[in-house]
C-alpha positions as CSV (number, residue, x, y, z in Angstrom):
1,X,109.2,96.4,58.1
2,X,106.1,98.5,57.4
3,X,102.8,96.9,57.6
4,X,101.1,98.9,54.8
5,X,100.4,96.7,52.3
6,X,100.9,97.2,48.8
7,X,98.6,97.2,46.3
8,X,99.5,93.6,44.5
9,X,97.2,90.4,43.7
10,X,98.8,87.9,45.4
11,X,98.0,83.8,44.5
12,X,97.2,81.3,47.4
13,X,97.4,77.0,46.0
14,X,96.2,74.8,48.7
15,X,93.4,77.3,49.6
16,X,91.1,74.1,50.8
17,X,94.1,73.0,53.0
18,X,94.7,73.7,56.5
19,X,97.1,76.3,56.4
20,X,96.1,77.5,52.5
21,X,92.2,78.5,54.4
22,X,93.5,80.1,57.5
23,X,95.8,82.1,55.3
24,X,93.3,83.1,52.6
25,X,91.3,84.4,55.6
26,X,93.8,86.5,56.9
27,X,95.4,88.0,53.4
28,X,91.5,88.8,52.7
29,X,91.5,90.6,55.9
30,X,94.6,92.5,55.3
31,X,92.3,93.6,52.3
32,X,95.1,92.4,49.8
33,X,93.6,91.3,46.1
34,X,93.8,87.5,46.4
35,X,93.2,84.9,43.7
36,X,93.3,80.9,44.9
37,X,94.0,78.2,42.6
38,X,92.2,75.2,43.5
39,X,90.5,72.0,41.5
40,X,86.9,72.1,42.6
41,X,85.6,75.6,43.8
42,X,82.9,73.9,45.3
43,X,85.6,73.2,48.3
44,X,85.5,76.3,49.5
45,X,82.0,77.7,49.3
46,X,81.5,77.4,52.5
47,X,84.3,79.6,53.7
48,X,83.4,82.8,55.2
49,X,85.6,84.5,52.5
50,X,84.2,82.5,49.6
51,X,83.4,85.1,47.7
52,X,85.9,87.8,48.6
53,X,88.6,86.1,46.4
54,X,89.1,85.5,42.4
55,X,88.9,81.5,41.9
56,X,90.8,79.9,39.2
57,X,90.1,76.2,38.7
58,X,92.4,74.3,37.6
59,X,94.8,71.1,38.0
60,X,98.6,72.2,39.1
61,X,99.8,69.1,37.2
62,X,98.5,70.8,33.6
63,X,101.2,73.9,32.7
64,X,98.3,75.7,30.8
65,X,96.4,76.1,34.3
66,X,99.3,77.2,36.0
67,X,99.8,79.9,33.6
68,X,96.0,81.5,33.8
69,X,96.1,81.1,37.3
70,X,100.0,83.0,37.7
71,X,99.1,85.8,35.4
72,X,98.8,88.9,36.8
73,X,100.6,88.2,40.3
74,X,103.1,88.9,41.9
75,X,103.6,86.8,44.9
76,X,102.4,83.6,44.8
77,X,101.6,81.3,47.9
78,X,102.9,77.6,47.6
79,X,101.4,75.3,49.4
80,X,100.8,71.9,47.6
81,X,101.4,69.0,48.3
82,X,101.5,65.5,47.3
83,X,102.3,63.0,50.2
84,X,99.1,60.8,50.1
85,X,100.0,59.7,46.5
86,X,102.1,56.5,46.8
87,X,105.8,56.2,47.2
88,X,106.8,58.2,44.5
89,X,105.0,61.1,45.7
90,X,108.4,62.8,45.9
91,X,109.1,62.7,42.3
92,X,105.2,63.9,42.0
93,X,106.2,66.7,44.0
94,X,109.5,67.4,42.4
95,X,107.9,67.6,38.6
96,X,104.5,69.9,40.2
97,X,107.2,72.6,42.1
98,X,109.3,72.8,38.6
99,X,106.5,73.4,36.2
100,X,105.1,75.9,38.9
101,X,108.5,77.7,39.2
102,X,108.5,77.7,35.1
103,X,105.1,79.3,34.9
104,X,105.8,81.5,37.7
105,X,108.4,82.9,35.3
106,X,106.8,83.1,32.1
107,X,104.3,85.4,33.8
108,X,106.6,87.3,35.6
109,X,105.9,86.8,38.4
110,X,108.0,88.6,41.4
111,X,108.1,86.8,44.1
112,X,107.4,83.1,45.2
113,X,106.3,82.6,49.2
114,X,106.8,78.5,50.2
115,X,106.1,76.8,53.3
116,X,108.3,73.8,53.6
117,X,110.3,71.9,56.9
118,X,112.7,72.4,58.6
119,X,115.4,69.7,57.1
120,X,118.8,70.6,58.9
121,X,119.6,67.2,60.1
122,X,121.1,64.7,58.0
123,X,118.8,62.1,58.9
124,X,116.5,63.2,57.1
125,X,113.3,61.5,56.3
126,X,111.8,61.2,52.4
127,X,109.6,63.9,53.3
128,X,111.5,66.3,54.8
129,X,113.9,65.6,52.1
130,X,111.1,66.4,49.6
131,X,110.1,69.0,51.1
132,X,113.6,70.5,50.7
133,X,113.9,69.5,46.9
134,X,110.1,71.3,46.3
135,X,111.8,74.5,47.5
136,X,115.2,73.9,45.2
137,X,112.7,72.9,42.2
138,X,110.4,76.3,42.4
139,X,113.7,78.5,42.8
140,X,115.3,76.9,39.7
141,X,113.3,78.7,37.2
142,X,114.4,82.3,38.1
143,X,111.7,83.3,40.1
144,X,112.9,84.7,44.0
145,X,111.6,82.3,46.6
146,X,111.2,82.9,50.1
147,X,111.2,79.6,51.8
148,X,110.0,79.4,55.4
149,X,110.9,75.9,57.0
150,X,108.8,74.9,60.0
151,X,108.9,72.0,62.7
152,X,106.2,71.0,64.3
153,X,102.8,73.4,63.8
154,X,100.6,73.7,67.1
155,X,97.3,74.3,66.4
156,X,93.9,73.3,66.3
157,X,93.1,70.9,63.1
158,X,96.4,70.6,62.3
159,X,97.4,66.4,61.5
160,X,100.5,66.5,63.8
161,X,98.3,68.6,66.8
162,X,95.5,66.0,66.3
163,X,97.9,63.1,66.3
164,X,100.0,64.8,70.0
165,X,96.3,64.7,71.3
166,X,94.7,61.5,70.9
167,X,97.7,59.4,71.4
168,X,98.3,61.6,74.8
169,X,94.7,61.6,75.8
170,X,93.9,57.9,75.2
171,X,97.2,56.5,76.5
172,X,98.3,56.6,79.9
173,X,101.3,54.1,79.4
174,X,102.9,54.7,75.8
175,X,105.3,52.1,74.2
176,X,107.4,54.8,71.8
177,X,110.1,54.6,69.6
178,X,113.4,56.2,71.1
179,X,113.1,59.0,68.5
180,X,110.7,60.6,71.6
181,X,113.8,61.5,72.8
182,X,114.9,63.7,69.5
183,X,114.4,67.3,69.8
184,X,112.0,69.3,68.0
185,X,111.1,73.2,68.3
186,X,107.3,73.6,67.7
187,X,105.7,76.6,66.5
188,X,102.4,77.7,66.7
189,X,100.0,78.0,63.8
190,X,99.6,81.7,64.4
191,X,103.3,82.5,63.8
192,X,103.4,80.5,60.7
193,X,100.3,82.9,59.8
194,X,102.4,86.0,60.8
195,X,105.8,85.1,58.8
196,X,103.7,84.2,55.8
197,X,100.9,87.5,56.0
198,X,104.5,89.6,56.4
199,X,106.4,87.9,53.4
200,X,103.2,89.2,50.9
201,X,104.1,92.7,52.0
202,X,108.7,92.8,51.3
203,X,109.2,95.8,49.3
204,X,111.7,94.0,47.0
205,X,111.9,90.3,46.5
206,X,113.8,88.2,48.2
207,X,115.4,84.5,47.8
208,X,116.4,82.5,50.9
209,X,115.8,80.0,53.2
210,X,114.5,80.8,56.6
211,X,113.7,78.9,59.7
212,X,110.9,79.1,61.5
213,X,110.2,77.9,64.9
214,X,108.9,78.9,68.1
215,X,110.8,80.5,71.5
216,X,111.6,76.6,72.8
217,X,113.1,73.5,72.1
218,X,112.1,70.3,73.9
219,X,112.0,66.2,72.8
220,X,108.5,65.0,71.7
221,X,108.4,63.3,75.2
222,X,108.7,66.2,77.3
223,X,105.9,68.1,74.5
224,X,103.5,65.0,75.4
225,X,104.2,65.7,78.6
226,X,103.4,69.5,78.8
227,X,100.2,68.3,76.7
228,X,98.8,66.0,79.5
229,X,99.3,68.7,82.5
230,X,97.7,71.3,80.3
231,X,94.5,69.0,79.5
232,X,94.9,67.9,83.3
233,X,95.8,64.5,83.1
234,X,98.0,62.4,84.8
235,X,102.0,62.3,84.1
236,X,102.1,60.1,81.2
237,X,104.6,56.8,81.1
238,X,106.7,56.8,77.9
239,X,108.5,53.6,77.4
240,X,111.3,53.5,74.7
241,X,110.8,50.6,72.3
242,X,113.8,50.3,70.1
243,X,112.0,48.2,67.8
244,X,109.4,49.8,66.9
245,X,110.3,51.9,63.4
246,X,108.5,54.6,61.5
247,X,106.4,52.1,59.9
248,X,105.2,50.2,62.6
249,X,104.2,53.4,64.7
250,X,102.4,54.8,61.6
251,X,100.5,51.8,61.8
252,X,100.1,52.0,65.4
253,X,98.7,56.0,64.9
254,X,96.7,55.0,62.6
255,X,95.1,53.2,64.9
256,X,94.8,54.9,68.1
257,X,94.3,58.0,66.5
258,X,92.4,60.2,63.9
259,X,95.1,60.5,60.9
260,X,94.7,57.6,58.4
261,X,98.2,55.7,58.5
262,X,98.4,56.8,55.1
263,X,99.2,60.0,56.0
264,X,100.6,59.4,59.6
265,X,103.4,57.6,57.7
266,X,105.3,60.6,56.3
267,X,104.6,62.3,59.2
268,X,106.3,59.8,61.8
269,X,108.8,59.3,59.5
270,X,110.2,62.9,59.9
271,X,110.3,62.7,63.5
272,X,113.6,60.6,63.2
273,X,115.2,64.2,62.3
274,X,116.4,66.7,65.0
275,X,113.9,69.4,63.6
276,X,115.5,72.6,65.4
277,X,115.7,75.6,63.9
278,X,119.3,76.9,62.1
279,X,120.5,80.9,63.6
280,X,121.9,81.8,60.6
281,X,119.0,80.7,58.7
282,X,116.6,83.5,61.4
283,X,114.2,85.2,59.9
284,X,114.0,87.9,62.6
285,X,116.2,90.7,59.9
286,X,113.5,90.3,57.3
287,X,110.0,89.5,59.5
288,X,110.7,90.6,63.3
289,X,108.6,88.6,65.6
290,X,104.9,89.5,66.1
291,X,105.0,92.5,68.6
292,X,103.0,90.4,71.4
293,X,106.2,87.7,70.6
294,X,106.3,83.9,69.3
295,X,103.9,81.7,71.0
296,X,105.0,79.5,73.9
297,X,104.2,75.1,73.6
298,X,102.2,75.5,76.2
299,X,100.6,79.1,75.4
300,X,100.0,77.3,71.8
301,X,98.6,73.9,73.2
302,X,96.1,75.6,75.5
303,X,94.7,78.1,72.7
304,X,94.5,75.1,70.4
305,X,92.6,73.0,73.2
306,X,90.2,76.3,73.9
307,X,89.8,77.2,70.3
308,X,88.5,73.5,70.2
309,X,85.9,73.4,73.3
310,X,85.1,76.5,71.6
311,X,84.1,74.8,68.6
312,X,85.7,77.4,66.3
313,X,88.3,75.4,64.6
314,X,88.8,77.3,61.3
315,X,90.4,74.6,59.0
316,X,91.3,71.0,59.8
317,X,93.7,68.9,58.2
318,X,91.1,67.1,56.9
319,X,89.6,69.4,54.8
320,X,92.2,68.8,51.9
321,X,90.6,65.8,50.3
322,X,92.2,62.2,51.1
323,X,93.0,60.0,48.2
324,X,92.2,56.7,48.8
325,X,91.2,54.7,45.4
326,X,92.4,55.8,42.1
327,X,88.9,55.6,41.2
328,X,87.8,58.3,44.2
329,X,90.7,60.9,43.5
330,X,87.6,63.4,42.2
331,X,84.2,64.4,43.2
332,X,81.1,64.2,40.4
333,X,80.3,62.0,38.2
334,X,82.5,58.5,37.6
335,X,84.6,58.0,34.7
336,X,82.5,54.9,33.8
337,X,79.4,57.0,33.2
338,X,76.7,55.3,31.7
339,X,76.5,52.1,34.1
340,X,74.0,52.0,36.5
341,X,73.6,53.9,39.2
342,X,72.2,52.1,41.9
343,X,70.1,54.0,45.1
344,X,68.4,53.3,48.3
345,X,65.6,55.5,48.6
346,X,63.4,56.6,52.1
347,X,60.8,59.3,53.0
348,X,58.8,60.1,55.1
349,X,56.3,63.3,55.9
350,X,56.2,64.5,59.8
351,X,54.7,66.9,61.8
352,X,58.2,68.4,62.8
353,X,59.2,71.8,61.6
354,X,61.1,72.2,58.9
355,X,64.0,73.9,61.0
356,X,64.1,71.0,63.5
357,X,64.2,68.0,61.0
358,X,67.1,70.2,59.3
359,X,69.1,71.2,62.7
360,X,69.1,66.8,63.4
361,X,70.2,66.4,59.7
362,X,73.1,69.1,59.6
363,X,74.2,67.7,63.2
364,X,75.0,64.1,62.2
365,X,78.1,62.0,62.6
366,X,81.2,62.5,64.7
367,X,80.1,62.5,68.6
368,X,76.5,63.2,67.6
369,X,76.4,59.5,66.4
370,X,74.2,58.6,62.9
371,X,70.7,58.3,64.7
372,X,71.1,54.4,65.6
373,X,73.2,51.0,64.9
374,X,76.1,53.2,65.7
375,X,77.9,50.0,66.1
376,X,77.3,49.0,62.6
377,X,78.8,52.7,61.3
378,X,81.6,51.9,63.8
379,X,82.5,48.4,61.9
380,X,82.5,49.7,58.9
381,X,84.4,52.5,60.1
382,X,87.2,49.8,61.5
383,X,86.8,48.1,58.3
384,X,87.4,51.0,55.9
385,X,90.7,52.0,58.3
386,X,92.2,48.1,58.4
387,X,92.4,48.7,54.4
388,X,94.0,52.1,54.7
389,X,90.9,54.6,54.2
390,X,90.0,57.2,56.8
391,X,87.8,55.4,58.8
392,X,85.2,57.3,61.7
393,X,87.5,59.1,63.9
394,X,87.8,62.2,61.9
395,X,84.3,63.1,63.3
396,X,83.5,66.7,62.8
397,X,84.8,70.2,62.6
398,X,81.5,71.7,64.7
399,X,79.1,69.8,66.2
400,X,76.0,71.8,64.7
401,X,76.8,73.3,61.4
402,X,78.7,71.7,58.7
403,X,80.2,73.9,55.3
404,X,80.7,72.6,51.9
405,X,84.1,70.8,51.7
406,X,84.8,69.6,55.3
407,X,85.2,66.1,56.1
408,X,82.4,64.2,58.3
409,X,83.7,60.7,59.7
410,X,84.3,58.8,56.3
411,X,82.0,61.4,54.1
412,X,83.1,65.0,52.6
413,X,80.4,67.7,52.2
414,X,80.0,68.1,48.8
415,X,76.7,70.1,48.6
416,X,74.8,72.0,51.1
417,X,71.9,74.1,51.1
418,X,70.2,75.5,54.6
419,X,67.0,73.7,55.0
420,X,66.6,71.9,51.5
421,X,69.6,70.2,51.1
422,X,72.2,68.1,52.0
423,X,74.8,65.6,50.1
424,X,78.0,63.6,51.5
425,X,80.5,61.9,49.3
426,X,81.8,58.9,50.6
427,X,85.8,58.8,51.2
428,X,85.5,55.3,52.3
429,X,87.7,52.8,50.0
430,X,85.0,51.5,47.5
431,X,84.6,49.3,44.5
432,X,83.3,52.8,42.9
433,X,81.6,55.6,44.8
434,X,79.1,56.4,47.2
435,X,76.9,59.6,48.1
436,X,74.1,59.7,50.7
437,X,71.6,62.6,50.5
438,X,69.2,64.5,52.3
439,X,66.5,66.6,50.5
440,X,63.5,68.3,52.5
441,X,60.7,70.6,51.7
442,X,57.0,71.2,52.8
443,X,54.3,69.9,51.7
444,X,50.4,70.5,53.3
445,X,51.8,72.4,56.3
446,X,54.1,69.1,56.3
447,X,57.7,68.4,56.5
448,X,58.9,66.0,54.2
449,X,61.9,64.4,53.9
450,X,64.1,62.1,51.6
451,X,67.2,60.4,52.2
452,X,68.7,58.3,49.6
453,X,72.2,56.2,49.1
454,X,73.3,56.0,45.5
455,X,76.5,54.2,44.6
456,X,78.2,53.8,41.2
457,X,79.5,50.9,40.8
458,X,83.0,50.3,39.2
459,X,83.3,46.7,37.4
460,X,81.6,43.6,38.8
461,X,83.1,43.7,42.1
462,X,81.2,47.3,42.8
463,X,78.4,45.0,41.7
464,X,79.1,42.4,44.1
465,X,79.9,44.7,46.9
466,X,76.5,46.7,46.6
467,X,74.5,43.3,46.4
468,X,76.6,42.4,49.9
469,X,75.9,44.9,51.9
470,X,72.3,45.8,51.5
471,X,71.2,43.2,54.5
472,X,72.8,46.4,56.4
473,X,71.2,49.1,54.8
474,X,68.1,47.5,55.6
475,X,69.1,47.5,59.2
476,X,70.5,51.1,59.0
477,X,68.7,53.6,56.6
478,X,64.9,52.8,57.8
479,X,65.7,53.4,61.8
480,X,68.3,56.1,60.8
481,X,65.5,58.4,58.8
482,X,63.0,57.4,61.6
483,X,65.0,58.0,64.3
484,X,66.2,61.7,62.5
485,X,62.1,62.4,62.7
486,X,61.3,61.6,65.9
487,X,64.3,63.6,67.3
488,X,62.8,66.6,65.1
489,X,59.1,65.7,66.9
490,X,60.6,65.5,70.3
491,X,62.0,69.2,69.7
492,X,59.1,70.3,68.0
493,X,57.0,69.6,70.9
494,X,59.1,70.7,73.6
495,X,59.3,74.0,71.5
496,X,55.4,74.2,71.8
């Protein structure tokens, strides 16, 4: 297949996602004319290729969004999904992949690109059997669909990498479920990148179902154990617990590691299929390999663990916004405008430059800590995950610079501007919703700085709840501002 691209606009959904942002990168670089569909556009402003694409906002549940965004294109991207929204999220995801499929059509569009799982077993889980019906749903409307199925994705910021990690690095002697033992073939995140790039360049369209894996096919034990020896730790000991089901160990990740049990759930839950790849389902006739060849497990894990000692993690499966409350679903203002909003306001003017206070500011949270009663950040942070939010331990994509749209701890960046500005949204599971804001400027040869909590409160018990926990923002807010300035001083004056 040639790689001259033609000259088509092609649609990426999911753009603010983990795979939807490293692929938008890379369809802008193979200077294709790319329009992304997405809900808030504020996601993705700080994305290098921000404003190298169209944006069309929009909500893929309304048809009449669909529509605006499809027009015009010929291969769309799809790459939606819906697994943190309750138990029915299946049927969500059935009824979103139709009407897309149905739009799609009406528009004419030519050719449909989808990244689903690989579902060959017939154990499958609810997910991976929804992930199968999301690709029968968008090819029932007429429109050729090219659906790539893929295992296990290695790579840095990806959920399931992220969950292989922590539960290797922080557990020497692992109780497991005997589903360790099922086989998986793993790919890496840059040949799920290479089969989709390739699939917006087919001359004429094509509908079929492809798997996608990469050159080897090992158990989950044997890939934790390729994961220890590559970070160089000790053999692990896995001992099979036949008790212990999907649920339980969801819970049980949830804990241990980064990915809120929420979304560890349908995760764990697939690995009670044999995900392997089909032959006759190859891909290898349409999209050969990529010239250098498929990525090794450990070739994979070791760029994964460099590309994050290298701080140059591109997207994270955090970045897709985490629904936790019905009420927190959406950024901006609350649907029960008009009550009050209530704040906790500090300032303070310092001698620090303007560059330094901001360089403390923009590096807070994850292993940087929040500048003092860590321990208190760290309760709540237990609190928020014993309830089923998100907790701490998502920490932070780089340690120094954040972007609009990445998660930090329990908080999204929802607003950013270098040296004046900075705002966090709260993903926390609250009686309403919570922001914390930085805003700086110079006064007198001065730097002064503002931080403020606000919280809208939803009902009585927001009420209540605010009322409760200001004893800790007294302990917290004062030392954390202070302590922000005298870091900024201490730099300052080694500076000078």
């Amino acid at each position: 297949m040639s790689d001259t691209y033609l000259p088509r606009k092609v649609l990426v959904t999911g753009a603010s996602g983990y795979i939807g942002g490293r692929l938008t990168k890379a369809l802008v670089a193979d200077a294709l004319d790319v329009r992304i569909f997405i809900r808030d556009a504020s996601k993705i402003q700080g994305q290098p290729w921000a404003h190298d694409v169209e944006v069309i906002e929009g909500n893929a549940n309304v048809y009449s969004d669909l529509e605006r965004a499809l027009s015009g294109v010929h291969t769309a991207f799809y790459l939606l999904h819906s697994i943190n929204l309750g138990s029915h999220f299946d049927d969500i995801e059935a009824e979103m992949a139709r009407n897309f499929g149905k739009a799609a059509a009406a528009q004419k569009v030519k050719q449909i690109v989808y990244l689903g799982g690989i579902a060959n077993d017939t154990k499958r889980s609810k997910h991976l059997a929804s992930r199968a019906q999301t690709g029968k749903e968008l090819a029932s409307q007429g429109v050729p669909v090219v659906e790539l199925r893929a295992g296990i994705v290695i790579g840095s910021g990806s959920a399931s990498f992220e969950m292989l990690r922590h539960l290797t690095h922080r557990l020497p002697i692992m109780t497991t479920p005997k589903w360790v033992d099922n086989r998986t073939q793993p790919i890496a995140v840059r040949d799920v990148l290479w089969y989709l790039r390739k699939s917006a360049a087919l001359l004429e369209p094509v509908s079929s179902i492809f798997d996608i894996g990469g050159p080897e096919v090992l158990t989950y034990a044997e890939m934790m154990h390729k994961f220890a020896k590559i970070s160089g730790l000790r053999r692990r000991w896995i001992i099979r617990v036949p008790v212990l089901t999907p649920g339980l160990s969801s819970l049980w990740i949830g804990l241990v590691t980064p990915v809120p049990t929420a979304l560890a759930r349908p995760l764990v839950g697939s690995l009670i299929s044999e995900v392997v790849a089909d032959p006759e389902k190859s891909i290898s006739a349409l999209i050969p390999a990529p010239p250098e060849g498929l990525l090794s497990v450990e070739s994979a894990i070791t760029l994964a663990l460099s590309t994050i000692s290298d701080h140059a993690v591109e997207t994270r499966w955090s970045d897709a916004s985490f629904a936790t409350a019905p009420w927190q679903k959406a950024q901006g203002d609350p649907e029960w405008a008009g009550e009050a909003i209530l704040s906790d306001l500090r300032e303070i003017t310092t001698d620090a430059s303007l560059p330094d206070v901001w360089s403390k500011i923009e590096s807070i949270g994850g292993s940087n800590g929040w500048y003092g009663v860590d321990i208190l950040w760290w309760l709540r942070g237990v609190m928020d995950r014993a309830v089923g939010g998100v907790g701490l331990r998502r920490g932070r994509r780089d340690p120094q610079f954040l972007r609009v749209g990445e998660s930090l701890d329990f908080w999204r960046v929802e607003a950013l501007e270098p040296e004046k500005r900075l705002r966090l949204y709260a993903e926390m599971i609250l009686p309403g919703k919570a922001w914390l804001e930085f805003r700086l400027d110079q006064q007198g040869g001065k730097t002064h700085v503002i931080q403020e909590a606000t919280f809208a409160p939803r009902g009585l018990g927001g009420q209540i709840y605010w009322r409760l926990v200001m004893p800790f923002h007294v302990l917290i807010f004062p030392r954390m501002l202070r302590n922000i300035v005298k870091s900024a001083e201490r730099g300052s004056n080694s500076q000078g």
